[in-house]
KOLPADO-464559 format. One record per residue (C-alpha): residue in one letter; y, x, z. Coordinates in steps of 0.2 Angstrom, whole numbers, padded with zeros to 4 digits, always signed. Each point is the difference from the previous one (the first is absolute). Example, Ala and Ser with C-alpha at 12.3 -4.5 7.8 and 13.67 -1.06 7.14 Angstrom:
2
A-0022+0062+0039;S+0017+0006-0003;
//
This chain:
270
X-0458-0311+0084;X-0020+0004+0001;X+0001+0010+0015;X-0013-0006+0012;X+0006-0002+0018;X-0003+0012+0013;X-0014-0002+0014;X+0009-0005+0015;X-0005+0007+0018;X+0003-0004+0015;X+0010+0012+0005;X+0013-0002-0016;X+0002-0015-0012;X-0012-0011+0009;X+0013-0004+0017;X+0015-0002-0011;X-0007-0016-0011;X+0011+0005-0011;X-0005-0002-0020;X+0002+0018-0007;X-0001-0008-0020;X+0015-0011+0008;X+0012+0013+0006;X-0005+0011-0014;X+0008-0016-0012;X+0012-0002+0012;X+0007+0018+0002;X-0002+0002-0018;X+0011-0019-0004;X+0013+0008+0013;X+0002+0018-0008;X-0002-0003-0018;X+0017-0002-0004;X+0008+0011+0013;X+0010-0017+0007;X+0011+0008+0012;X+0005+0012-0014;X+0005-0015-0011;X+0013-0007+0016;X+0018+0004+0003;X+0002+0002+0018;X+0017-0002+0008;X+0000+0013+0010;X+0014-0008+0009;X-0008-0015+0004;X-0004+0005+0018;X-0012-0016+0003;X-0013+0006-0014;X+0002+0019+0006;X-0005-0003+0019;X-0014-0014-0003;X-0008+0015-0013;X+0002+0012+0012;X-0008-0009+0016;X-0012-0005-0014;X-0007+0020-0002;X+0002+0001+0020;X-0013-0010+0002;X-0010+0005-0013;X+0002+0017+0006;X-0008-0006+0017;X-0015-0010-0009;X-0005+0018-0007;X-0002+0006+0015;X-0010-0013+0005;X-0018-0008-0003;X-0007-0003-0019;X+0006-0017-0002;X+0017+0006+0006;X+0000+0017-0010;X-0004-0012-0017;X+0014-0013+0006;X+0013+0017-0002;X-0006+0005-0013;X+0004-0014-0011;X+0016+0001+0006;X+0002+0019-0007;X-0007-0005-0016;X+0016-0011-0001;X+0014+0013+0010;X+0002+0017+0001;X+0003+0007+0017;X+0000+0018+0002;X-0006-0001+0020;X-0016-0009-0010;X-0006+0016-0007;X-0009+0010+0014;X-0011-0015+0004;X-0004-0005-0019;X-0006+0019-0005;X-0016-0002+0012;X-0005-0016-0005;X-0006+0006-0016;X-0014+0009+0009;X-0006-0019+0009;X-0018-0004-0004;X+0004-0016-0003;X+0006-0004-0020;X+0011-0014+0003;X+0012+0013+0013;X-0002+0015-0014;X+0007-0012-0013;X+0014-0009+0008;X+0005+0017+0005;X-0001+0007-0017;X+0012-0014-0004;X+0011+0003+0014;X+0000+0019-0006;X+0005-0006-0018;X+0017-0008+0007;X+0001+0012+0014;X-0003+0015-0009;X-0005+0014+0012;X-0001+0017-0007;X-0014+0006+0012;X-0012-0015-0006;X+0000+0006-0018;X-0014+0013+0004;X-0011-0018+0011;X+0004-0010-0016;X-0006+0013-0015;X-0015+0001+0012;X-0002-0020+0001;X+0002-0003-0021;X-0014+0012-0003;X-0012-0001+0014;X+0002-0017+0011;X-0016-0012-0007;X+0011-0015+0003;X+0008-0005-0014;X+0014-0008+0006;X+0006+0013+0008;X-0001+0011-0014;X+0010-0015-0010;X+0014+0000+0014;X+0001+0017-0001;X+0001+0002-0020;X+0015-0012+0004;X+0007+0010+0014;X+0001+0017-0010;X+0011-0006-0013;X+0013+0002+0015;X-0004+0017+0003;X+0007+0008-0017;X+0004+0015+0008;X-0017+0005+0006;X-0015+0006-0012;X-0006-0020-0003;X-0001+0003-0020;X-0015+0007-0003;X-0009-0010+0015;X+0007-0020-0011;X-0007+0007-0014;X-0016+0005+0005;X+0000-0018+0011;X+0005-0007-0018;X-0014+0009-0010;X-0015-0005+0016;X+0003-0011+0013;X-0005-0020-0002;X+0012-0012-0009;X+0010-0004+0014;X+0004+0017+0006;X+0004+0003-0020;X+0013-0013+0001;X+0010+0008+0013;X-0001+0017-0007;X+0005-0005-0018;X+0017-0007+0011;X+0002+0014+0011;X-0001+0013-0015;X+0016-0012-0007;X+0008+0005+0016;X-0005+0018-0001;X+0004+0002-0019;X+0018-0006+0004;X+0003+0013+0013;X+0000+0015-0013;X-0002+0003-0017;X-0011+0015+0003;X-0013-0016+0007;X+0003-0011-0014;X-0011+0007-0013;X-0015+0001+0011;X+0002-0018+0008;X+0002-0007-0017;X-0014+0008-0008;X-0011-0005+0012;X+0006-0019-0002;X-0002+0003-0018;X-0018+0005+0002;X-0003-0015+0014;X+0008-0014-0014;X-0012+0007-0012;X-0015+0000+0010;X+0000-0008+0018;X-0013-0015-0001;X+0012-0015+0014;X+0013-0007-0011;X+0012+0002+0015;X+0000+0016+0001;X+0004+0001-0019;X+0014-0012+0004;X+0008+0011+0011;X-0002+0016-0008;X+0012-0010-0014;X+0010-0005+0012;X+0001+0019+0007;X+0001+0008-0016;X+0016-0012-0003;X+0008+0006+0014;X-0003+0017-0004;X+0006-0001-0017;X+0017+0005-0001;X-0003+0017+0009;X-0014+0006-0012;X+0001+0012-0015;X+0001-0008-0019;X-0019+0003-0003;X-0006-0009+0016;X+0010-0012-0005;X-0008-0003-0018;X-0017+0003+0008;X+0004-0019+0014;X+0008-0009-0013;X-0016+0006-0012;X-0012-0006+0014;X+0009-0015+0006;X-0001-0006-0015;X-0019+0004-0004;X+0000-0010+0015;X+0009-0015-0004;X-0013-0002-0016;X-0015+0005+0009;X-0001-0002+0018;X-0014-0014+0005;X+0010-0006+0013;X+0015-0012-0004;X+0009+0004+0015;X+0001+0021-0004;X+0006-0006-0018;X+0014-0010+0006;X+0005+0014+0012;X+0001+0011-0016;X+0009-0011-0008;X+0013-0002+0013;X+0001+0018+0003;X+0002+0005-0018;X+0013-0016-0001;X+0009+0008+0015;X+0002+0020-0009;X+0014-0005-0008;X-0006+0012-0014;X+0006-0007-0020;X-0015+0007-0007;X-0013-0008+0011;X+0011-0016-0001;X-0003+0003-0017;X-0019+0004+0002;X-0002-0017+0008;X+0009-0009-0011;X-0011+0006-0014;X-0016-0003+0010;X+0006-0021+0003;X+0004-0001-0021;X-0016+0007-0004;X-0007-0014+0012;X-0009+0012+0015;X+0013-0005+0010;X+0005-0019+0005;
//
């Protein structure tokens, strides 16, 4: 990511030592695939429901206490979701400090709060830290039934790399939730594939578009499998052509198999 850090003062980053490029990496590792989503609980196992539970206890009391206290509870609601967690979270997103803004915005994202949506549009477009704005593109892809459309596509089309990457998720998210959203937050991550400058991004509008596939009229659908594989022929970076190969693999469509099979025998394709 390019973002530059933020000045630190005494007053907010300074006295926590804390390395905000660090947590952001951190934050970012923990949420990225949604762990505790990906986890079975047993709900009868009485051990893992009590040691959770005292767990958010505690972090309920570090949020009412001083910054390194408030950032040590917050880690723990970007991990749990505790509805008790949700009057002291909302506030936070208007702490001078960028580390607390973030971590709460991340909290917010797996503790969604519908009185924070109104705080977090106003963070993605306004807050001249980047990654908070990047923590809340992530965070809005939980929030699909608030106004958030518009807001990712406009963080998509503007905002720097990092922020772009997370909004080209979270419009995924968004475009799965309806199919009056599909056709907007695929054509916006048509247009980003096409013409975003950070291979990353490109990567993960693919990877969106895929997952959006499936829900989208026939003549979307001819326009991605057109474009990823303008991208597979042409893109200068060999990491955005293997991700259009792998998503084009993975249509499960016989005439793009076919299209691909065509390309390989006429030698453009190994």
């Amino acid at each position: 990511m390019n973002d530059a850090n933020p000045k630190l003062s005494k007053e907010g980053l300074a006295n926590l030592a804390i390395d905000p490029d660090l947590l952001a990496r951190e934050l970012a590792a923990q949420l990225a695939g949604d762990p505790l989503d990906e986890l079975e609980l047993d709900k009868t196992d009485e051990d893992l429901v009590n040691s959770s539970k005292k767990e958010c206890d505690l972090a309920l009391q570090w949020l009412q206490s001083g910054n390194e206290e408030r950032l040590k509870g917050l880690r723990v609601f970007c991990e749990h979701r505790d509805p008790r967690a949700l009057p002291f979270l909302v506030p936070l997103l208007d702490e001078p400090s960028p580390v607390l803004r973030m971590s709460a915005v991340y909290a917010l994202g797996r503790n969604p709060c519908p009185q924070a949506i109104e705080l977090l549009l106003h963070l993605l477009r306004f807050d001249s830290n980047a990654y908070v704005r990047k923590a809340t593109a992530w965070s809005l892809g939980n929030y699909l039934d608030a106004p958030v459309l518009e807001p990712l596509i406009n963080a998509l089309k503007q905002d720097v790399a990092a922020v772009r990457l997370w909004a080209s998720s979270s419009l995924a998210e968004v475009g799965l939730s309806s199919e009056e959203s599909s056709f907007p937050a695929a054509n916006q991550l048509l247009e980003s594939l096409r013409v975003d400058g950070e291979p990353i991004v490109r990567s993960n509008c693919i990877w969106s578009l895929g997952r959006l596939y499936s829900l989208l009229s026939e003549e979307i659908k001819i326009q991605i499998e057109e474009t990823f594989i303008s991208v597979l022929l042409n893109d200068r970076e060999p990491s955005v052509r293997y991700e259009a190969r792998i998503a084009l693999e993975q249509l499960d469509n016989p005439e793009v198999e076919k299209k691909l099979k065509s390309l390989i025998e006429d030698g453009q394709l190994v």
